[in-house]
Residue, then its C-alpha position, 0 to 999 in steps of 0.5 A: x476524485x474517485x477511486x480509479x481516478x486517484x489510483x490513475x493519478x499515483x500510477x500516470x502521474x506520481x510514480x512514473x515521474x520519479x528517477x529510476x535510482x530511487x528506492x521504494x522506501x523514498x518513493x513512497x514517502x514522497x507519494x505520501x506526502x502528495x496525497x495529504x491532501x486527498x486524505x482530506x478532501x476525498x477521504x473515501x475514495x482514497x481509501x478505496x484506492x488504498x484497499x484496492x492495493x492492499x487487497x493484492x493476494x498471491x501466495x509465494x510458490x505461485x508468484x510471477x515476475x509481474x507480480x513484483x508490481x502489484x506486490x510494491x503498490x500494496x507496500x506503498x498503501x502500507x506506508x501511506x496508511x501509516x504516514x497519513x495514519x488512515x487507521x480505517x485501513x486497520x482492517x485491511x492490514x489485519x486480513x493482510x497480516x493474516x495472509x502472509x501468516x498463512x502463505x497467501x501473500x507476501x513472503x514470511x519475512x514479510x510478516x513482522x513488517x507487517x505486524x509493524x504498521x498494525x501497531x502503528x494504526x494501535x499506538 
């Protein structure tokens, strides 16, 4: 699979069939489970998708409504790195990390969570 064909696949086919009622957090476990296998079989391209979402930049003053969608798909690839301990992603949640530090993405409250899973990626 490429890289837009798996991130078609956790939008079209994933994330749309869950039930409304269910958290992120539930959510994104299941997903991650989902996509073991891919971390195996098309381990780049499913990187690729994951640093696609975790590049999602917007600082809190000038975030959208719409951006709440983009911004739970970069939490998603964080649970996902985590959970399939894809610790070539350590860079990309380190460039993250610094983001919310400087008020580029996320909220403050934000960054000890952050901080969290790049040491999960250390332990």
């Amino acid at each position: 699979m490429t890289m837009d064909e798996i991130i078609s696949f956790i939008e079209e086919e994933m994330l749309s069939s869950f039930y409304f009622r269910m958290s992120g957090n539930e959510i994104n476990r299941i997903v991650a489970n989902q996509l073991r296998s891919l971390a195996i079989s098309d381990r780049q391209s499913l990187l690729d998708a994951l640093r696609q979402y975790l590049s999602f930049r917007v600082s809190p003053a000038q975030r959208q409504p719409e951006d709440a969608v983009r911004e739970s798909r970069l939490l998603l690839a964080l649970d996902v790195a985590e959970h399939l301990q894809l610790c070539e992603l350590k860079p990309d949640v380190e460039s993250l990390l610094q983001a919310v530090r400087s008020g580029k993405a996320l909220r403050p409250v934000h960054e000890k969570g952050v901080a969290s899973y790049l040491q999960k990626f250390e332990e």
